[in-house]
Structure formats: structure tokens, C-alpha cells
C-alpha positions, 0 to 999 in steps of 0.5 A, a space after each residue: 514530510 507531509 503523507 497523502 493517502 491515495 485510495 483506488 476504489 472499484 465497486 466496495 460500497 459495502 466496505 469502504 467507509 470502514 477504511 475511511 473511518 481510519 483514515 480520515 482525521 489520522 494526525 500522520 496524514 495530510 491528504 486523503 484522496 480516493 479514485 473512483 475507478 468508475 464504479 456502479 454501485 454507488 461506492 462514489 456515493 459513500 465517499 462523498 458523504 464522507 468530510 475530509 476527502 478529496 474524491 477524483 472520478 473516472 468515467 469508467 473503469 480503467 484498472 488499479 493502476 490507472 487509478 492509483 497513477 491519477 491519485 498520486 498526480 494529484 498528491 499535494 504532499 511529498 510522502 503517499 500512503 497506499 491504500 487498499 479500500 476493502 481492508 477489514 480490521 484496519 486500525 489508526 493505530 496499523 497506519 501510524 506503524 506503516 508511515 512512521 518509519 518512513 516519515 522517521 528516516 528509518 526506511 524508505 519503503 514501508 510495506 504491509 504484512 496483513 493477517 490473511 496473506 499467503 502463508 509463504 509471503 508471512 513465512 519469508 516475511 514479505 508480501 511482494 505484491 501488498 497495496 498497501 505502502 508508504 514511500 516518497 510521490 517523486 520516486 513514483 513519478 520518476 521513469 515509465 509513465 505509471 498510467 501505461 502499466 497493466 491494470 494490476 502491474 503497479 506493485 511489481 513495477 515498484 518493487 523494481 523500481 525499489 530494487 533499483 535504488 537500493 531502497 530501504 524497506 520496512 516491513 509492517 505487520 499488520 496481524 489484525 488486518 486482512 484483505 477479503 479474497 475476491 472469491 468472497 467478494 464476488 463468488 467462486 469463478 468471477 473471483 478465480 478469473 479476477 485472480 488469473 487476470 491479476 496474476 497476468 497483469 503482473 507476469 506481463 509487467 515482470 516475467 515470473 522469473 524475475 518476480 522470483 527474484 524480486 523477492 529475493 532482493 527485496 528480502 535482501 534490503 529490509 530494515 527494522 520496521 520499529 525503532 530501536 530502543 534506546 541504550 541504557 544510560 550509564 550510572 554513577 557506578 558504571 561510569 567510574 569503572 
């Protein structure tokens, strides 16, 4: 099955070039896509000097979701790849590892587990709310209308849908790889208030206790993100026993 990558960007003209560095060119994806959310500083700018990528502007900001909704609809390909657009350390070799179990049938999710995600999601094993993922573009188009979801609801409005189908996930450890914190991106309160926006964008999607949940049950449906090694074969001796 053919991957678009669909990557949703809001202001990171500083950081986005380095995530296209590793996308573009990749022999496991197809398609590359970047939605820019209406960006001001010239994020659109860096994108289109870059050959090989498809670019969709907004005319003003309308949140992540909104932007990742636009990006699938226009996905050529039956497998999307998610992407954050400030990821640092992000190698060809951590989308490789993220696509193939999806793309080998051995999932039908795969999730990423970066370096610098909270220390209770690395504990359990499981990054609930990560952007970054691999799964199938018609599950996505399927049920609710993606663009009618709080901005920052996409993730948590997956995980249910996954719970729904059973669905089999693969979690991707991705320890080279973090996600800069928004305090760092745009200073202390701005990145607190970013936060507090973004954790109620996901509570007005799922209520907390059924977030709670989410992580339970998807906990429940993890396979094993790397193939297993085949079994040794039997020799001479050993067949004859």
C-alpha cells in the first residue's frame, strides 16, 4: 500500500526544514503534503523552496485539526503518515520504523513514542495523545466530519475510533526524537496558555474519564512494533531425532 505524509504547520519556520529533510526523498513514502494552518512568519515560504512537496494554504488559522482534516482529503494514497513539523532529531531511519508495521500487516496503527514525552506515557509505554502515526486515509474519513472537531481534538477523536475497531497498534520508540515543549517555543505563560487550550480542545472532544480509559484499552490492543525473528531452522541432526 502506498503512504502520504501529511504534515500540519503553524508558525515553524525555524524548524520545519529539518523535518522535511527526512521526509522528502524517503523510499517508504509516496506522497508529501504540508498544510499550512495560516501561518505569519514565512513557514510557507520554507516549504515551497523545498522540491518534492506538495503545499495547501489556509488563509488563516483554524487549528490542527482542521489542517490535518484538509491534508488527508487531498492524500492520493490509502496509508497516511502523520506528522508533526517541529520534531528535533527525526531521522529517515524513525519513519521507516513507524510505516513498517503498518505497511507489513503487522498493525494497523502505529504510534510513536518520542525521547522527551511525559515520563508516565514512557512508563506505561504509550503516548496517547502523539501526532505522529501511520494508519489506513479511509478509517479517517469514515464517521464524524474531522473538520468539525476542536482544533486540537484529532488525536483523542482517533484513539476512539481505534478502540472501536479493535484496532492493532504498534507502539514505535522513537529515543532519539523529541517534540520541543510550547514554553520553549513561545515563552512561559503564552506556552502554559497553548497548554491549557490544548488540554481542553481534548477534554471537550472526550471527557477526562473516558481519556483515562482510552489509555487502558489501547494499552490492551498493542502488538509488537518489530517483526519477530524467524525460527532457526533445523539441522540434519535435529531432524532426525
Amino acid at each position: 500500500m502506498r503512504l502520504s505524509c501529511v504534515i500540519p504547520a503553524y508558525n515553524e519556520a525555524p524548524r520545519i526544514a529539518r523535518v522535511l529533510a527526512s521526509v522528502v526523498g524517503h523510499p517508504m513514502i509516496d506522497e508529501v503534503i504540508v498544510v499550512d494552518d495560516g501561518s505569519a512568519d514565512g513557514t510557507a515560504e520554507v516549504v515551497a523552496g523545498v522540491s518534492g512537496v506538495r503545499l495547501i494554504r489556509l488563509p488563516e488559522n483554524r487549528g490542527k485539526t482542521f489542517a490535518v482534516a484538509t491534508g488527508i482529503e487531498a492524500a492520493a494514497h490509502d496509508l497516511v503518515m502523520l506528522l508533526d513539523s517541529d520534531l528535533i532529531g527525526l531521522a529517515p531511519e524513525h519513519l521507516a520504523a513507524l510505516a513498517a508495521p503498518v505497511r507489513e500487516g503487522r498493525a494497523d496503527v502505529s504510534i510513536s513514542l518520542r525521547r522527551n514525552a511525559p515520563g508516565l506515557w514512557r512508563a506505561i509505554g504509550l503516548d496517547y495523545i502523539s501526532g505522529e502515526r501511520v494508519l489506513r486515509r479511509d478509517w479517517l474519513l469514515a464517521g464524524e466530519g474531522l473538520r468539525a472537531l476542536p482544533r486540537f481534538g484529532l488525536e483523542v477523536h482517533m484513539n476512539r475510533m481505534l478502540i472501536g475497531r479493535a484496532a492493532r497498534i504498534a507502539v514505535v520508540h522513537w529515543p532519539e526524537v523529541e517534540s520541543p515543549f510550547k514554553h520553549t517555543k513561545f515563552g512561559l505563560w503564552a506556552g502554559l496558555r497553548a497548554d491549557a487550550r490544548m488540554m481542553r480542545d481534548i477534554f471537550r472532544t472526550v471527557p477526562a474519564h473516558r481519556a483515562a480509559l482510552q489509555i487502558v484499552q489501547m494499552r490492551r490492543l498493542r502488538v509488537a512494533a518489530e517483526a519477530a525473528p524467524p525460527s532457526p531452522v533445523a539441522g540434519p541432526a535435529q531432524a532426525v531425532r
